[in-house]
Residue frames relative to the residue before (quaternion, step in Angstrom):
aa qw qx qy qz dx dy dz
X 1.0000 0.0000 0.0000 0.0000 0.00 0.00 0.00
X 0.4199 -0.6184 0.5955 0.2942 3.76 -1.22 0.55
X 0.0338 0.7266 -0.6747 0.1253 3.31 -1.32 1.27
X 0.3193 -0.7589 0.5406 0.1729 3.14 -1.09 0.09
X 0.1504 -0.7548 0.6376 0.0328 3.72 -0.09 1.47
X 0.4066 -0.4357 0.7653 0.2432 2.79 -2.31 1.10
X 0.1531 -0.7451 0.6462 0.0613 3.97 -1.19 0.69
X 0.7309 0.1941 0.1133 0.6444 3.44 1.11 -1.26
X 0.3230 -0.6182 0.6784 0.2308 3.43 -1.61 0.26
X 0.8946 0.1536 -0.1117 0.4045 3.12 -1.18 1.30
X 0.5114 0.5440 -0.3249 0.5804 2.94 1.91 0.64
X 0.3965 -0.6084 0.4469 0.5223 3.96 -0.36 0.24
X 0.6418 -0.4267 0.5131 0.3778 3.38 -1.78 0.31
X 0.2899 -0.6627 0.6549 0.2191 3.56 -1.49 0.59
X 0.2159 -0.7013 0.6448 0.2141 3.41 -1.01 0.76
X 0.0138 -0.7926 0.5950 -0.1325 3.81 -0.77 1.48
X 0.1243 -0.7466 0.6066 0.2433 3.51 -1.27 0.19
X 0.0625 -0.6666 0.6998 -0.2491 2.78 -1.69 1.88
X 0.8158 -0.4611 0.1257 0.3256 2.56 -1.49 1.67
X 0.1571 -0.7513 0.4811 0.4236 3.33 -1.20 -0.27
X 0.6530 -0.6499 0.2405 0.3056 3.13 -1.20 0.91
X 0.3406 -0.6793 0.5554 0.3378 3.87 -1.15 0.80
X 0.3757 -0.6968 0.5387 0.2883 3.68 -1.26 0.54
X 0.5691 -0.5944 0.4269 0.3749 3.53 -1.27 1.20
X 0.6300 -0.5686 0.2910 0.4417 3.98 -0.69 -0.82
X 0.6306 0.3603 -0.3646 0.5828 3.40 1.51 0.53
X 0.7112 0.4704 -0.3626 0.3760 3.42 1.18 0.41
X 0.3642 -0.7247 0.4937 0.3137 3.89 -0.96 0.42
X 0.3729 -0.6630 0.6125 0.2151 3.17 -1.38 0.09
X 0.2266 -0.8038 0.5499 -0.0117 3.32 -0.28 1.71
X 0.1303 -0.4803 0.8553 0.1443 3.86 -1.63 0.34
X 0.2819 -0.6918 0.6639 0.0357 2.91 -1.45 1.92
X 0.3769 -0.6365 0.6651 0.1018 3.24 -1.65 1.48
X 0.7781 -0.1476 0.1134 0.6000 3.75 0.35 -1.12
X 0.0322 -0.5720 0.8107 0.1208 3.61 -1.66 0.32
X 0.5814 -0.4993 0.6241 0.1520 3.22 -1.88 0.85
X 0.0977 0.7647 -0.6184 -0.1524 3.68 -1.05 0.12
X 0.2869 -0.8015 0.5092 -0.1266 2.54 -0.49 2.30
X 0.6038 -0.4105 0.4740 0.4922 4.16 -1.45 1.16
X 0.7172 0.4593 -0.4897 0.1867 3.83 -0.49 -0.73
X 0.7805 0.4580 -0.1979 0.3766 3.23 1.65 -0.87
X 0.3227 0.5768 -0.3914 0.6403 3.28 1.96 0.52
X 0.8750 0.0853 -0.2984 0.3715 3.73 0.65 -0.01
X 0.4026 0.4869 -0.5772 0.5174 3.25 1.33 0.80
X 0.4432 0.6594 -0.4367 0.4220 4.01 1.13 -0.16
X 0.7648 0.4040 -0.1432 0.4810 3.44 0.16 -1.97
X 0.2019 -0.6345 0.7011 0.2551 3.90 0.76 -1.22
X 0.5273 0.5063 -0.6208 0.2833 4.03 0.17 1.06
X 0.6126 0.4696 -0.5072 0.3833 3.29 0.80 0.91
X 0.5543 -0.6967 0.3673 0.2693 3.80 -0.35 0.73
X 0.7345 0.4619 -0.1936 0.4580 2.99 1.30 -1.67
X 0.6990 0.5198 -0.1955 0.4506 3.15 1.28 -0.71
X 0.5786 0.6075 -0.2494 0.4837 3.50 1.52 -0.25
X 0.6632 0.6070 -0.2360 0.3688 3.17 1.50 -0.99
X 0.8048 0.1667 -0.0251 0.5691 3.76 1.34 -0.77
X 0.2431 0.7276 -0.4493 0.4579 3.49 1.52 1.42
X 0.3901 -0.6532 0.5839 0.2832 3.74 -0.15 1.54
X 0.5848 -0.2826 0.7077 0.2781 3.17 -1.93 0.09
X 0.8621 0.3576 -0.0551 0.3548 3.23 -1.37 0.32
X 0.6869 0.4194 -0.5320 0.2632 3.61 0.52 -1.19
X 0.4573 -0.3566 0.6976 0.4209 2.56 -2.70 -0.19
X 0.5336 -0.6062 0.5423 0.2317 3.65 -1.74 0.48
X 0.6879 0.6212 -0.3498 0.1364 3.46 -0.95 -0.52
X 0.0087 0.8054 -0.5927 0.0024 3.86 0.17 1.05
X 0.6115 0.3266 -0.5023 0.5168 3.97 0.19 0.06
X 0.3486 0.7631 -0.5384 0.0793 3.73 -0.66 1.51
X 0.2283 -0.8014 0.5255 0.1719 3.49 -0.67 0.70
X 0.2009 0.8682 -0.4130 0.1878 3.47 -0.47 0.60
X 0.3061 -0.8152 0.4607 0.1717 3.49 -0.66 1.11
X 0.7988 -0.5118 0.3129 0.0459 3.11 -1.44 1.04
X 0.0572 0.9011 -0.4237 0.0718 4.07 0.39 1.22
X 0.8628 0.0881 0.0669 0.4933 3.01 1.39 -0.82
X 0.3506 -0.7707 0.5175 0.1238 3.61 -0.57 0.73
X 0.1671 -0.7858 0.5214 0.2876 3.13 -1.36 0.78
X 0.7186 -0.4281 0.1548 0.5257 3.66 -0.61 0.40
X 0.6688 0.3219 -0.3109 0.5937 3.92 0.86 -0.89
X 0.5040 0.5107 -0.6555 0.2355 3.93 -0.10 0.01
X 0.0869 -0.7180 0.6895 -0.0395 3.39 -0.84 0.59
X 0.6947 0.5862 -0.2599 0.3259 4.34 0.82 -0.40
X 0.6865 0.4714 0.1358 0.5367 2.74 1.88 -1.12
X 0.0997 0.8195 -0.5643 -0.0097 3.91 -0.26 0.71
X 0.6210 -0.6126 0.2572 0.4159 3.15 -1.22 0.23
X 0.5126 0.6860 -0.3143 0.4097 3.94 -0.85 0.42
X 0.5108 0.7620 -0.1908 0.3493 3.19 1.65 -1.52
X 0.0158 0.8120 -0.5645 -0.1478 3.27 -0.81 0.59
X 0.0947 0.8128 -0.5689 0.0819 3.86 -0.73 1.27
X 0.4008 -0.6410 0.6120 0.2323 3.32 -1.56 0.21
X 0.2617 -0.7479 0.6008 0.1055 3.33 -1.10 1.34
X 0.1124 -0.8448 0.4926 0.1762 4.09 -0.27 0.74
X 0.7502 -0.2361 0.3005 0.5395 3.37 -1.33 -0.07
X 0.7531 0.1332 -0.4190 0.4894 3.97 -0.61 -0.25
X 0.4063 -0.6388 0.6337 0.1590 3.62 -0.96 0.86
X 0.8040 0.0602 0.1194 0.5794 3.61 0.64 -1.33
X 0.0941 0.6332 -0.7491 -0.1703 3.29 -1.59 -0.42
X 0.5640 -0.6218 0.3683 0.3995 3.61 -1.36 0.08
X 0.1952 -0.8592 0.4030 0.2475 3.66 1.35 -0.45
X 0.6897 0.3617 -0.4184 0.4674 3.16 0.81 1.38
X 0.5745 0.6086 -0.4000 0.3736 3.40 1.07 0.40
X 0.6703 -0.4345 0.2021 0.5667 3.88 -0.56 0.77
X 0.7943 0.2923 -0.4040 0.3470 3.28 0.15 -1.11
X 0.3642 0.8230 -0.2553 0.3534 3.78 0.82 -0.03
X 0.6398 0.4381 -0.0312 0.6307 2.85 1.04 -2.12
X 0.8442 0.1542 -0.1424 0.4932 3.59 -0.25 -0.76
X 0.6414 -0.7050 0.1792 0.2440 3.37 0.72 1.52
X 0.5310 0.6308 -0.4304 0.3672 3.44 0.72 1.10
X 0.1166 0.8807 -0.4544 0.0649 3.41 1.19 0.99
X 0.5808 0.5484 -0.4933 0.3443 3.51 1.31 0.11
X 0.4546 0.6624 -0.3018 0.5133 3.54 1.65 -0.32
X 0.5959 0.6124 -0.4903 0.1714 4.04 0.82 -1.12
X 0.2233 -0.8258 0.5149 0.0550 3.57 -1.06 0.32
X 0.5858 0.6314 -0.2843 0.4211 3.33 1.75 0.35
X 0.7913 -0.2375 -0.0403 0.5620 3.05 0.63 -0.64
X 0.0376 -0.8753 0.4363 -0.2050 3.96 0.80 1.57
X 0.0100 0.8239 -0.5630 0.0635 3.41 -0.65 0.45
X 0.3493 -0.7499 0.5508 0.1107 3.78 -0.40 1.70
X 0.5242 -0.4453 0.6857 0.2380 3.96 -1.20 1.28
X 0.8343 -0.4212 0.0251 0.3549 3.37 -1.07 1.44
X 0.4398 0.5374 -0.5731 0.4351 3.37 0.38 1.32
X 0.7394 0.2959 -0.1437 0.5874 4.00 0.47 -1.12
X 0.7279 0.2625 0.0675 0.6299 4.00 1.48 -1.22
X 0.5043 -0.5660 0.5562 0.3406 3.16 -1.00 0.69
X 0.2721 -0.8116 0.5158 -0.0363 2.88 -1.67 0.71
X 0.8345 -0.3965 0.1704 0.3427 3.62 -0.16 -0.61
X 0.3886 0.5903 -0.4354 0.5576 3.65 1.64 -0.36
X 0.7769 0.4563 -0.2917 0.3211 3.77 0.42 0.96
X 0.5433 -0.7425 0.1248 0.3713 3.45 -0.52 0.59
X 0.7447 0.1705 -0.1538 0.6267 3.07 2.48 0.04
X 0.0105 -0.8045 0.5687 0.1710 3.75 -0.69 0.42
X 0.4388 -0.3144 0.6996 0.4682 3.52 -1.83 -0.79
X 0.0907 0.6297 -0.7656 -0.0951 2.75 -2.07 0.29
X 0.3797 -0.6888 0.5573 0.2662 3.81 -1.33 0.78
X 0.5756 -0.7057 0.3766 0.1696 2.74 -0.64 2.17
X 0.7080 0.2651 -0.4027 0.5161 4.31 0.32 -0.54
X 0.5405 0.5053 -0.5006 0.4494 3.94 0.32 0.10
X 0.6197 0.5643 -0.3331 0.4319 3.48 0.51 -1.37
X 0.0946 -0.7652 0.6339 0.0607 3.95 -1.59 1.18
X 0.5271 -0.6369 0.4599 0.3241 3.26 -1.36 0.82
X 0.3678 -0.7645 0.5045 0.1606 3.66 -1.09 0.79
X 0.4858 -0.6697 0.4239 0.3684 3.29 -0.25 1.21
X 0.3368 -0.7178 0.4683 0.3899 3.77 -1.28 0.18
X 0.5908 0.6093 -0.4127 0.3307 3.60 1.24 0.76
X 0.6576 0.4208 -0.4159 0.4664 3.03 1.42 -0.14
X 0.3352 -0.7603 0.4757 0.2885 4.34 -1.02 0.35
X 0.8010 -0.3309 0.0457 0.4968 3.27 -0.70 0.98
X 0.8324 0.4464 -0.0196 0.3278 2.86 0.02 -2.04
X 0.7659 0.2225 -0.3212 0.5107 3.50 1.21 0.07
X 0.5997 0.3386 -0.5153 0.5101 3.98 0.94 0.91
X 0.4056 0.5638 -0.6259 0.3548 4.04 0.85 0.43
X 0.6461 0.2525 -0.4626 0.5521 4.37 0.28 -0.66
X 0.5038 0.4936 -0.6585 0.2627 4.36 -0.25 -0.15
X 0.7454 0.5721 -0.2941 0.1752 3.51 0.75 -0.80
X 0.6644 0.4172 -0.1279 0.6068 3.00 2.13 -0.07
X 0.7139 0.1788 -0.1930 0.6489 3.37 0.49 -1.44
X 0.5146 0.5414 -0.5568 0.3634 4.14 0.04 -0.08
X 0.9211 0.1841 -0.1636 0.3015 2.94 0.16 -1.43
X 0.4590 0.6012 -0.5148 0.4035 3.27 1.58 0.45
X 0.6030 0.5155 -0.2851 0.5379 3.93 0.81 -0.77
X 0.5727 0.4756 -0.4170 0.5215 3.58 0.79 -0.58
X 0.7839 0.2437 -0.3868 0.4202 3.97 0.26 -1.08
X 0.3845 0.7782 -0.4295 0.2493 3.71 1.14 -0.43
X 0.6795 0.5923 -0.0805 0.4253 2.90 1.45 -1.92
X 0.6771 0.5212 -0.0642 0.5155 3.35 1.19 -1.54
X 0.8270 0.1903 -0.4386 0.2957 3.43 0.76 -0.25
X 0.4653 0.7070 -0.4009 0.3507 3.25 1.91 0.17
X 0.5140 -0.6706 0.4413 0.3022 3.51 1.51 0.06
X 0.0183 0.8632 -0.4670 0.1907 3.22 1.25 1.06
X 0.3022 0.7835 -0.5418 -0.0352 3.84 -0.48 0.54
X 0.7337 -0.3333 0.2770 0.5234 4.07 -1.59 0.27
X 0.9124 0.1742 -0.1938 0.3157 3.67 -0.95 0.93
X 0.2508 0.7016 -0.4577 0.4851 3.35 1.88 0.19
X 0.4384 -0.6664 0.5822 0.1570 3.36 -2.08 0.51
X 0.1209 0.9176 -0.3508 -0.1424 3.63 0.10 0.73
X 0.4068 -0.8117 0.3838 0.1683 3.50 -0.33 0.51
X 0.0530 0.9024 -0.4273 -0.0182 3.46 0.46 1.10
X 0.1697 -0.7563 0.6208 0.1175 4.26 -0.24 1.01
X 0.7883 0.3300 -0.1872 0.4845 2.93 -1.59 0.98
X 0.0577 0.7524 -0.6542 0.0511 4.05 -0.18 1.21
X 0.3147 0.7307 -0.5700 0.2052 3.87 0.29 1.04
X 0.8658 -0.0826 0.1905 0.4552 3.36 -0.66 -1.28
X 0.6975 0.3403 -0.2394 0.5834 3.47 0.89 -1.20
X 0.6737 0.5787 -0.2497 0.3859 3.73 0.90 -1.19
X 0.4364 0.5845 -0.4481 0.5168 3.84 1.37 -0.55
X 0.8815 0.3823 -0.0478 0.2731 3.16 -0.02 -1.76
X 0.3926 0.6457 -0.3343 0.5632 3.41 2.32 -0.24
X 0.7304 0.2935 -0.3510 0.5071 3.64 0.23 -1.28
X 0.7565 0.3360 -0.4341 0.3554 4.03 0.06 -0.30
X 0.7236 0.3686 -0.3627 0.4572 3.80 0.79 0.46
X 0.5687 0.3525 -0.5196 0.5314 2.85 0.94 0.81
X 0.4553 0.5356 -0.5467 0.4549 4.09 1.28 -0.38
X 0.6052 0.6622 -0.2824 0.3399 3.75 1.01 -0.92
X 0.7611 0.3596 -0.1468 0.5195 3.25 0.72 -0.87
X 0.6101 -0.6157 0.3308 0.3732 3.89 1.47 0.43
X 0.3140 0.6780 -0.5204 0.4134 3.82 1.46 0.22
X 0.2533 -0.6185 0.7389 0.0857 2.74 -1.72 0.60
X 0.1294 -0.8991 0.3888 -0.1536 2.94 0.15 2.29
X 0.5536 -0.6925 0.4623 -0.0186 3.64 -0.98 1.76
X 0.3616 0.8126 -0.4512 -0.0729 3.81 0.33 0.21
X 0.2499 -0.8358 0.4888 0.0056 3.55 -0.55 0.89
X 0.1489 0.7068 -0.6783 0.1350 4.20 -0.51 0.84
X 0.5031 -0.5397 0.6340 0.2316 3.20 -1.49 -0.12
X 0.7279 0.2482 -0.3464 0.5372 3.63 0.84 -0.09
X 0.4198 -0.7559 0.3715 0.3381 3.56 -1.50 0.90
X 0.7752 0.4206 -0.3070 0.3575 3.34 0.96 0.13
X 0.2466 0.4926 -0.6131 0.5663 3.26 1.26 1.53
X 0.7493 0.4243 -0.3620 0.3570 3.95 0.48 -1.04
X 0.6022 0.3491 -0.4744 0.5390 3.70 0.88 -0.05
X 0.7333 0.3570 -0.4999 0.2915 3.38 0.05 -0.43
X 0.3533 0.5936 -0.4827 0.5383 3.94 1.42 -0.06
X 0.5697 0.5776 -0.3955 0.4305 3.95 0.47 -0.55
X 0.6491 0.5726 -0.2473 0.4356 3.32 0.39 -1.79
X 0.6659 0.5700 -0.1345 0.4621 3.37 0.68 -1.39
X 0.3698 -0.6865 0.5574 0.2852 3.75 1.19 -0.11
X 0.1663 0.6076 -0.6831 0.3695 3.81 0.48 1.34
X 0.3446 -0.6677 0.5926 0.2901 3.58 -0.73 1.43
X 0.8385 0.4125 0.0053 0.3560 3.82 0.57 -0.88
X 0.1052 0.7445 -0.6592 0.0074 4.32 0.19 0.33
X 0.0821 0.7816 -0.6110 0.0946 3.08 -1.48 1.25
X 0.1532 -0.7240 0.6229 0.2536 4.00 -0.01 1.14
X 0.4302 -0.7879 0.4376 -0.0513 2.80 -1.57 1.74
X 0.3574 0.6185 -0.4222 0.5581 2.89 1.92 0.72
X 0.6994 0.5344 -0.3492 0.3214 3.78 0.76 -0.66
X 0.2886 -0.7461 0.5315 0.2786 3.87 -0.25 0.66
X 0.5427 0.5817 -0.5304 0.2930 3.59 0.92 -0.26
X 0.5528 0.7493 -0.1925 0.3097 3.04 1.18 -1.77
X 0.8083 0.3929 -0.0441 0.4362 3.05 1.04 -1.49
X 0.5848 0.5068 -0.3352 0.5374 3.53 1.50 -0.27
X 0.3945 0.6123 -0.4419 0.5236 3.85 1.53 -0.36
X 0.7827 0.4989 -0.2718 0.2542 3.54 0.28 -1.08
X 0.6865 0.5304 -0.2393 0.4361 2.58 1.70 -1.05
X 0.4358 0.8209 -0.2340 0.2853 2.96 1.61 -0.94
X 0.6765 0.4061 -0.0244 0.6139 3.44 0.81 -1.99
X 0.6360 -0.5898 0.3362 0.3668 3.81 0.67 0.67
X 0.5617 -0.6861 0.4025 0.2275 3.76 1.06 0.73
X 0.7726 -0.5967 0.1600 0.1466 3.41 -1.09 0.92
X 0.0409 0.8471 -0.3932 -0.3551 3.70 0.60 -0.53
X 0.7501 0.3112 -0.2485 0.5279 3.29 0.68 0.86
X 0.0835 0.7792 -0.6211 0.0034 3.97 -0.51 0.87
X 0.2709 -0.7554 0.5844 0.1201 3.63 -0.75 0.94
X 0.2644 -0.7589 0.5831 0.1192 3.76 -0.20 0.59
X 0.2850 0.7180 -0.6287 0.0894 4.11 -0.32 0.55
X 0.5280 0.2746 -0.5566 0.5797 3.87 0.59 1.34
X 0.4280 -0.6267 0.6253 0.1818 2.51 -2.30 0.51
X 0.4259 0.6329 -0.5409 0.3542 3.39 0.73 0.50
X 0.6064 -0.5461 0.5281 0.2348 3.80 -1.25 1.55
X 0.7543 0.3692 -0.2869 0.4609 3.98 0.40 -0.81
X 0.5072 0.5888 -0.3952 0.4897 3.86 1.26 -0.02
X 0.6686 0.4540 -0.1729 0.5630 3.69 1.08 -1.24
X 0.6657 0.4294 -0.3662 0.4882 3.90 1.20 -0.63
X 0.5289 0.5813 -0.2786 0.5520 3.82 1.29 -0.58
X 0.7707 0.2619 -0.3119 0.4900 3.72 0.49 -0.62
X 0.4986 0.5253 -0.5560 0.4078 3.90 0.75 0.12
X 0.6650 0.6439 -0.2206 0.3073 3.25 0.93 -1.14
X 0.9094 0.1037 -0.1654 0.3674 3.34 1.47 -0.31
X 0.2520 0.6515 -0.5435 0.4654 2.82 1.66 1.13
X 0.5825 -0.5848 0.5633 0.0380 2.77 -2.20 1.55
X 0.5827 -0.5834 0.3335 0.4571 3.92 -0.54 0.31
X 0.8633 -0.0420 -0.2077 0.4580 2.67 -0.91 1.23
X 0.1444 0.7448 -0.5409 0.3631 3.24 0.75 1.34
X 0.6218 -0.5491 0.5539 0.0703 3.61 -1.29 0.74
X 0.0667 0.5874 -0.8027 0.0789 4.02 -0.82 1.07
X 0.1026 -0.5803 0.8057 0.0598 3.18 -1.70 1.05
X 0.2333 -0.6721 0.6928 0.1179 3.38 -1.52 0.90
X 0.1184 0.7721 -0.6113 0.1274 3.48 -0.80 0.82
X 0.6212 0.5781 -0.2417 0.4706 3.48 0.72 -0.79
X 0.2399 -0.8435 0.4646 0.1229 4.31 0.08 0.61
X 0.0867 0.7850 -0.6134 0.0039 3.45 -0.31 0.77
X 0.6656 -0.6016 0.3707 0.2400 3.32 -1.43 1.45
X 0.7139 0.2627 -0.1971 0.6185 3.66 1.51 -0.37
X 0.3075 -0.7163 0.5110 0.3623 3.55 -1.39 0.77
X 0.8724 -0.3171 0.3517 0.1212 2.80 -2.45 0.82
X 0.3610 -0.7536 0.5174 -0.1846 3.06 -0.78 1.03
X 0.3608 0.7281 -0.5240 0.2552 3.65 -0.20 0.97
X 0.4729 -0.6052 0.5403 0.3437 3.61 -1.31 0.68
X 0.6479 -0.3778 0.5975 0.2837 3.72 -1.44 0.43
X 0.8570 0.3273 -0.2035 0.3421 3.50 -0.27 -1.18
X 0.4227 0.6365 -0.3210 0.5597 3.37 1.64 -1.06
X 0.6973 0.4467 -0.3501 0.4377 4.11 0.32 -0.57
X 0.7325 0.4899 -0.2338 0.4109 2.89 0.20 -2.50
X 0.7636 0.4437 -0.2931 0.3663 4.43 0.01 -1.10
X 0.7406 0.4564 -0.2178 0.4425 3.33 1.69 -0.18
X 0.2098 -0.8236 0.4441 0.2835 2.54 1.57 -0.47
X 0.0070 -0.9472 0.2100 -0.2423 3.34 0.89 1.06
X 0.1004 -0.8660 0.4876 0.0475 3.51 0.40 0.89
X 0.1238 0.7289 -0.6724 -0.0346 3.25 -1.68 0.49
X 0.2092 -0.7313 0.6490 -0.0168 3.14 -1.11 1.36
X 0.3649 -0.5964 0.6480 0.3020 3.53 -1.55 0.89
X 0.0550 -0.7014 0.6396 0.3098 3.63 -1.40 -0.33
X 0.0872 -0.7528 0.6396 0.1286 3.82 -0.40 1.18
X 0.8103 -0.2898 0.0406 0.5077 3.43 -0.85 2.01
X 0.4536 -0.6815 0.4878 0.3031 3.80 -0.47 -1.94
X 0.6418 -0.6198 0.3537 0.2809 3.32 -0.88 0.40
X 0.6484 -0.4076 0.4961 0.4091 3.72 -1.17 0.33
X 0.6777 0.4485 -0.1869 0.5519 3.96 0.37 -0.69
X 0.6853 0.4029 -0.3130 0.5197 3.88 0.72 -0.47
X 0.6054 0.5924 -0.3081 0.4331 3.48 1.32 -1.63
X 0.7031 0.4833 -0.3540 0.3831 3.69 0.69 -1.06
X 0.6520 0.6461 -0.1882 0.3493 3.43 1.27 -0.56
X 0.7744 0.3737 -0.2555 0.4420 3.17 1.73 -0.42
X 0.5070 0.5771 -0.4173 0.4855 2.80 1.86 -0.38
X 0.6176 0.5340 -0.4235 0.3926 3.80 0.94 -0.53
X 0.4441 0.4770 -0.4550 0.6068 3.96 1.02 -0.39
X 0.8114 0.2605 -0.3555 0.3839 3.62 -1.02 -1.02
X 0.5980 0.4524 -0.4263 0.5060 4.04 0.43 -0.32
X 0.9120 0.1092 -0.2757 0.2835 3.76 0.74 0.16
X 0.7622 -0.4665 0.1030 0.4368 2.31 1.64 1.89
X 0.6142 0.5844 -0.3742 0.3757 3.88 0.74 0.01
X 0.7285 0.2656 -0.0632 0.6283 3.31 1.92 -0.56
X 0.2359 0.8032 -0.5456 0.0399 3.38 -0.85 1.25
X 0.5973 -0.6838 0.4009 0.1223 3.09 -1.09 1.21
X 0.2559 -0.8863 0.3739 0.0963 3.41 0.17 1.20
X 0.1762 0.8488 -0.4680 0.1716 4.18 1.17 1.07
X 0.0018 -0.5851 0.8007 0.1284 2.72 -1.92 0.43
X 0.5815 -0.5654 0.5738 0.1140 3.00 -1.92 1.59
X 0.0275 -0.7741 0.6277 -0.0770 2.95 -1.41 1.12
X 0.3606 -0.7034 0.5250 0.3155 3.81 -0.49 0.49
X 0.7343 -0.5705 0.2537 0.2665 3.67 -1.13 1.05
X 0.7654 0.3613 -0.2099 0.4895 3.47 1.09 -0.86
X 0.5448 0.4052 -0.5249 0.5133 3.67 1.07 1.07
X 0.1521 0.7758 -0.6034 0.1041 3.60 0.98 0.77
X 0.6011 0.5970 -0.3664 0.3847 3.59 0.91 -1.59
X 0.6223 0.6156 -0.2050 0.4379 3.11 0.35 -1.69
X 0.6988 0.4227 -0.2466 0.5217 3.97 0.83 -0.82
X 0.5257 0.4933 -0.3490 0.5988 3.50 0.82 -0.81
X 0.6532 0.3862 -0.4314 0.4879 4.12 -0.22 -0.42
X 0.7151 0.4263 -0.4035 0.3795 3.29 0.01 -1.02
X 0.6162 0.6099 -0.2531 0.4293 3.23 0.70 -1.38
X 0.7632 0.3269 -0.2972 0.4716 3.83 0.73 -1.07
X 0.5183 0.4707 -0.4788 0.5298 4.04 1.61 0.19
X 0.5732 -0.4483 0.6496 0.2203 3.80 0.44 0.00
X 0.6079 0.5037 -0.4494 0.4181 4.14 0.72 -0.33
X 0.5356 0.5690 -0.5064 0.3646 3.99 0.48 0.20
X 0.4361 -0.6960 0.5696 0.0311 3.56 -1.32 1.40
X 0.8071 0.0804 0.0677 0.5810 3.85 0.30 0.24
X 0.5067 -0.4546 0.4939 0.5409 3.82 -0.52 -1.52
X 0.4373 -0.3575 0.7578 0.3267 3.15 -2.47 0.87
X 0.0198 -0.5953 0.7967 0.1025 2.89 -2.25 0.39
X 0.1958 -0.7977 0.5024 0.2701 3.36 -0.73 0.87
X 0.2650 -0.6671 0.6680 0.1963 3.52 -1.31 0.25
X 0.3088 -0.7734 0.5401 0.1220 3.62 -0.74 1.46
X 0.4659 0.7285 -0.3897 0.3169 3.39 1.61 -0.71
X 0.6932 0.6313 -0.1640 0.3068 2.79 0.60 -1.89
């Protein structure tokens, strides 16, 4: 099969054929329709993330936002038949018996986890495994290519949203109108927010418009931003860039006790003043992707139409060629690759 191997950091991906893979007995053997190509795998690519550098196979293929339809069974799958069509996200596994586990935070498990092409191959191929209780059923309204990014950026903006306590008439503040940030300002339009989108380029803010963003604001403008502050500041700011001056812009307009989500990954850590917290009393919550129980939730929003993924299809062996664009910041929505193709 034709895949695309990480060989090197900071080297393009090689596109090689290798075997295809045999599934274990709780895993299927999928024929990939679409994978997403999501920032995490530009930096499990480069290796400028430590944490991520530290438990990156040799060898892997990337890709954790995959849809893909069922060929084979392993002997214990018993959820799953062939024909099936599901989406395999970023956790691959968890051990489901450690604390965090038990009290329902299996994106959080640390025993015996395993990262969708980062720890396991993944999807930048034309076939994977997948572990059959991780693995979710794809609605039949939604088409490949636009529920492969729900499995990552959805449901990572979805918990972003969810743990900031997001409710119908709140002010949210969404940075960054890319992948995670498209799909930020319509799940929070979803949940009845009254929803803030900010970028630095103007044609991410009209297209944040399109999207039914009650608000477009270029986050470079201090006026813009003193308005916010003005009207008593946000109670929620979702962060989906990695730029340090995107995270210095959203302290700046959260309301007391307002809510920073960090989602977006910059290559350097964060930065904040002490006092800027303590007088606001000031929360900040990480969101790491999401659970099996969150995933089922966004894919239920976009099947009735309250959430669409904004993609363009791409054929597997312009991955490189994606990764550039991606590292200019010039991508509109999400790449999806198409191994078919």
């Amino acid at each position: 099969m034709l895949a695309a191997v990480l060989s090197d950091y900071g080297k393009p991906l090689l596109l090689e054929n290798v075997p295809v893979p045999n599934p274990l007995a709780d895993e299927v053997l999928l024929e990939v329709l679409a994978c997403g190509v999501c920032h995490s795998d530009l930096h499990i690519a480069d290796g400028d993330l430590p944490g991520f550098r530290a438990v990156t196979k040799q060898r892997v293929i990337p890709g954790h936002e995959v849809v893909g339809r069922v060929v084979r069974c392993g002997a214990a799958v018993t959820n799953f038949k062939v024909g099936d069509r599901i989406g395999v996200p970023w956790l691959y596994r968890a051990c489901g018996t450690c604390e965090q586990c038990r009290e329902g935070y299996e994106n959080l498990c640390r025993q015996n986890a395993a990262v969708t092409g980062m720890t396991v191959d993944g999807g930048y191929a034309q076939f994977m495994c997948a572990n059959s209780a991780y693995a979710v059923r794809i609605p039949d309204e939604l088409p490949d290519a636009e529920a492969a990014p729900l499995l990552c950026a959805g449901v990572t903006s979805y918990r972003a949203l969810k743990k900031a306590n997001v409710a119908a008439g709140q002010a949210v503040a969404v940075f960054g109108i890319g992948g995670l940030g498209h799909l930020a300002v319509q799940l929070a339009r979803a949940m009845g927010a009254e929803v803030i989108a900010l970028d630095v380029a103007e044609e991410k803010l009209a297209f944040a418009r399109e999207l039914g963003a009650h608000h477009a604001l270029n986050a470079t403008d201090p006026d813009a931003l003193r308005s916010l502050r003005k009207r008593g500041g946000v109670h929620a700011a979702v962060v989906t860039s990695a730029a340090q001056a995107a995270y210095d812009s959203a302290m700046k307009v959260l309301r007391p006790n307002g809510t920073l989500c960090v989602v977006g990954l910059p290559s350097v850590p964060l930065q904040f003043q002490a006092l800027a917290l303590v007088g606001a009393e000031a929360h900040i919550v990480g969101s790491a992707v999401g659970t099996r129980e969150d995933l089922r939730a966004v894919l239920d929003l976009a099947a009735r139409g309250l959430v669409r993924c904004r993609v363009e299809v791409s054929a597997l062996s312009t991955v490189n060629e994606v990764f550039d664009a991606m590292r200019c910041g010039s991508i509109r929505g999400r790449i999806v690759l198409d191994p078919r193709s």
